[in-house]
N, C-alpha and C positions, 0 to 999 in steps of 0.2 A: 570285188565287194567295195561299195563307195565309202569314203568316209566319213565316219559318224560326225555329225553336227555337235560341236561345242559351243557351250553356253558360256559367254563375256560374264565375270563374276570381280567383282571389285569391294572386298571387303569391308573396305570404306567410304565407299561412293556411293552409297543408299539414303545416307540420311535427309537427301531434301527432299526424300518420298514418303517419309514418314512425317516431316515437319508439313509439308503442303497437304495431307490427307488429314491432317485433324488442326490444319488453319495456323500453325506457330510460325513464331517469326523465324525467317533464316537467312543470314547473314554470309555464307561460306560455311565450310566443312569445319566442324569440334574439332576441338582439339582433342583426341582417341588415339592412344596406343596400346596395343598388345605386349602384355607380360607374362612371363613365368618365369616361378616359384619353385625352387626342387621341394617336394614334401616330404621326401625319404630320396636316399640314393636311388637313382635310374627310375625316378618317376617324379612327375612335372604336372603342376597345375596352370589354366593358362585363364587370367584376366586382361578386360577393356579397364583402361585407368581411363576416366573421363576427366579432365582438365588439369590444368597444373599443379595447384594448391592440394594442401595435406588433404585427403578425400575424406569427408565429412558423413558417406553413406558407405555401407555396402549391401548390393544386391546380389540374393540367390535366386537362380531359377528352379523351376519344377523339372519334376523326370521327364526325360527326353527330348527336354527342352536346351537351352543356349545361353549362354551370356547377352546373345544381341533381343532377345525378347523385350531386354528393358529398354530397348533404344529409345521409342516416342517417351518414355517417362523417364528417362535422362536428358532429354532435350526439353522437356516440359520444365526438369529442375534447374537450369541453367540459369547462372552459372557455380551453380555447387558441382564441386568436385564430388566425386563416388568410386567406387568398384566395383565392378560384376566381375563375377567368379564364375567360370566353369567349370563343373562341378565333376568329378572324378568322373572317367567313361562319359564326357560329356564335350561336345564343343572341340576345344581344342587341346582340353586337356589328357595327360595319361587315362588308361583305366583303371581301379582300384589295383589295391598289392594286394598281393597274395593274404597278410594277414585282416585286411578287410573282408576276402572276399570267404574266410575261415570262420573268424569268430568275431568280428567286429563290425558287424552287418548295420548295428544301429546307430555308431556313432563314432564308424569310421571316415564317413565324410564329413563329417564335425572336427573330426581330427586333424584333415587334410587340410581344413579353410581354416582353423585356426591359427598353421603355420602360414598361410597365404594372408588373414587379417595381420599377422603382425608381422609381417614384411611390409604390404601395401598402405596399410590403413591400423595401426594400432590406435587409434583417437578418434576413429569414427563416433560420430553422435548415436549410429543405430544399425542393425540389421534387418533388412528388408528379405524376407523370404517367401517364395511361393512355393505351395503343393508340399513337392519335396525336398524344395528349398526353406520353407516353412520348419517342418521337420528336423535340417538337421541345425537351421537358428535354434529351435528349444534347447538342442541336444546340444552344441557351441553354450548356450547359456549357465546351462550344466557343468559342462567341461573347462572351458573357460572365459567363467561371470566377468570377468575384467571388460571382456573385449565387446560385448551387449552392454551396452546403457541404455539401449531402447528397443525394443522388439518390434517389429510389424510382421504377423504373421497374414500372409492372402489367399483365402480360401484351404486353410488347411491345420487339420485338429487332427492329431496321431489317432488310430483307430477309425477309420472311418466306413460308411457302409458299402460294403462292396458292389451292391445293386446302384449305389448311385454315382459310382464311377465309371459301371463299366463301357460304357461310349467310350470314356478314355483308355479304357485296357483294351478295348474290341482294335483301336487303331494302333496304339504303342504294338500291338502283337499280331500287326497285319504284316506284309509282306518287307521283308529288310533290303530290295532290290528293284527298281523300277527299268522297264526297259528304254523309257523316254522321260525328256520334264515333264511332257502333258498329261501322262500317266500319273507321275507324284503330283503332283498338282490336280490333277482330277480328283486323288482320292484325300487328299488334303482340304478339297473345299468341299468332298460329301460330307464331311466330316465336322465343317466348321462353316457351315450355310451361311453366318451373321457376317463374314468376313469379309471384305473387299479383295477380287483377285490380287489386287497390286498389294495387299500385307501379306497374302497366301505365298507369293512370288517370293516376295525379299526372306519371308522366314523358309524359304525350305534353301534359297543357295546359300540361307547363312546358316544351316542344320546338316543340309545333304550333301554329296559329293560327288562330280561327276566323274565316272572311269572313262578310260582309257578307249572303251566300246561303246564308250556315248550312253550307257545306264548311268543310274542314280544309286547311291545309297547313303541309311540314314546313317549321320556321326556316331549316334550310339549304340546303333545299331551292330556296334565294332566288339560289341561288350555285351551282348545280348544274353550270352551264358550265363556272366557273371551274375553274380546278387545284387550289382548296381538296381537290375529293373525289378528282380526281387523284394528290394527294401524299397521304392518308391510308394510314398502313400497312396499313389493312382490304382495301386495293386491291393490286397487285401494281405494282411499279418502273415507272414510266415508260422509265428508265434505269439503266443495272447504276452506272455512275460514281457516281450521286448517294451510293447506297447505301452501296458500298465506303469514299466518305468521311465518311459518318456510323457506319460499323465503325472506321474509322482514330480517326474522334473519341471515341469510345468507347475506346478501346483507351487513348487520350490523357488520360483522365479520373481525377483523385488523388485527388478526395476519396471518401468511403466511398460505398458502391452496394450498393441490394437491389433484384433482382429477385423479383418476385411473381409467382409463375406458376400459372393456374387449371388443372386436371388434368383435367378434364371431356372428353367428348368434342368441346364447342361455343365447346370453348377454342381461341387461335391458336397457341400455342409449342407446341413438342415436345419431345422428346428433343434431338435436334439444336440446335437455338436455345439451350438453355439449355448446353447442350455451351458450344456456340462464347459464350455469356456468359462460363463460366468461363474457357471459354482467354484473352480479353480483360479479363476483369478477373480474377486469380488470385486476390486479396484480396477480393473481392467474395462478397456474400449471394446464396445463396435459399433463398425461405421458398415452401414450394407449399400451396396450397390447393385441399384435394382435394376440395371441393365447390361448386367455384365455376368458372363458365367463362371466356368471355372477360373479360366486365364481372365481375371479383370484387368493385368495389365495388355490386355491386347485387344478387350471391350471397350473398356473405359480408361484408356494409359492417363487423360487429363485430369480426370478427376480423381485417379488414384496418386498422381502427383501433388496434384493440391492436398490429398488427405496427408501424407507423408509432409508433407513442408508445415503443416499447421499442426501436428502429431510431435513431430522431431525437433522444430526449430520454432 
């Protein structure tokens, strides 16, 4: 039997493929390191620190998603420092503990990044959250208001309608093993038609993993049992209560809030969601992005960076 072809993968050798695909300046490689945070004994959260100084942002990504999603909208903010966090069962990090995955379904990864905000970034200006990154900023805002001074939640309001996610449940819940990259990569760009192969490329070696027999699998795909994909707002409620109380914490929230909502049709929010945004926060932003779907940081990363730098700073 021959042996299987491996794929050259360089963690952080990507970035002048994201800078040259939406025209930014690049100068040589950021300055990008990888951290982890123990969040409980024998379990580790693992963030990108982006530049040297005290980190001014922190970004969450959505379910299934990655810390390096924010790549082009961290390089658009430069030179502000940030965090991206990934997120329990995500990326590089552990998978939830045991008591997340029992009874603290809502606002247990709230819990996790909060000992990771204040390690990394306890002075951060704001949190930037998408999907189910969005989600568990509400629930950090809740738990601990200190560490939000600014919310940006992107494409994502607790409760939302299960018919207009499911493009995204149909793929999170497609196959967790590919026999080739042209296979994940085939089914990555049925999936996400608007995308340039060379973003489809860089986000699946920096999501998936190549074994040993030349397959693929997905990082979160490690934790698929667990509640991690359970609780993603891509999915529909386990339970009406959980939600209700992350509406009630939302409602509860003083400091300033924009919501980013992508207008597309393979966007998650509606008319409705953002209704019930306003009625919950009166004071509150949105800014819509009418070219961008769910993932607006991966439609539009430039213009969601300028919304974020004129929002935050």
């Amino acid at each position: 039997m021959s042996k299987p072809q491996m794929v050259d993968y360089d963690e952080f050798g990507l970035f002048h493929e994201n800078a040259a695909e939406y025209g930014l300046p690049y100068d040589g490689s950021p300055a990008v390191r990888r951290e982890f945070v123990e969040v409980e004994p024998g379990r580790r959260l693992s963030a990108l620190v982006w530049g040297e100084g005290e980190p001014e942002l922190v970004l969450l990504h959505g379910g299934s998603q990655n810390a390096h999603t924010w790549d082009t909208v961290a390089l658009a903010l430069r030179p502000r420092p940030l965090v991206a966090i990934d997120l329990p069962g995500h990326g590089h990090s552990d998978g939830p503990g045991e008591r997340q995955l029992a009874d603290r379904q809502r606002v247990g990864a709230a819990e996790d990044v909060a000992v990771v905000v204040r390690k990394l970034a306890p002075n951060a200006k704001a949190v930037v959250g998408m999907s189910f990154g969005g989600i568990t900023t509400i629930a950090l805002a809740g738990l601990a208001p200190e560490l939000v001074r600014k919310a940006v939640l992107v494409d994502s309001m607790p409760g939302i309608n299960r018919e207009n996610a499911q493009h995204i449940v149909d793929f999170v819940n497609g196959p967790t093993s590919f026999p080739s990259f042209d296979e994940i990569l085939a089914r990555t760009m049925q999936f996400n038609p608007t995308r340039s192969e060379s973003s489809m490329r860089r986000g699946i070696l920096h999501n998936a993993v190549q074994q040993e027999d030349g397959s693929w699998v997905w990082r979160h795909s490690r934790w698929r049992a667990g509640a991690i994909h359970a609780q993603s707002p891509d999915a529909p409620p386990p339970d009406r209560p959980a939600y209700d109380a992350l509406l009630d914490t939302l409602r509860g929230i003083k400091v300033p809030i924009l919501l980013a909502r992508g207008m597309r049709d393979d966007s998650v929010l509606r008319a409705e969601d953002e209704a019930r945004f306003r009625e919950l926060q009166p004071d509150g932003l949105v800014e819509r992005f009418e070219d961008a779907g769910h993932s607006i940081q991966g439609d539009m990363p430039i213009e969601l960076a300028d919304s974020i730098e004129r929002f935050v700073f």
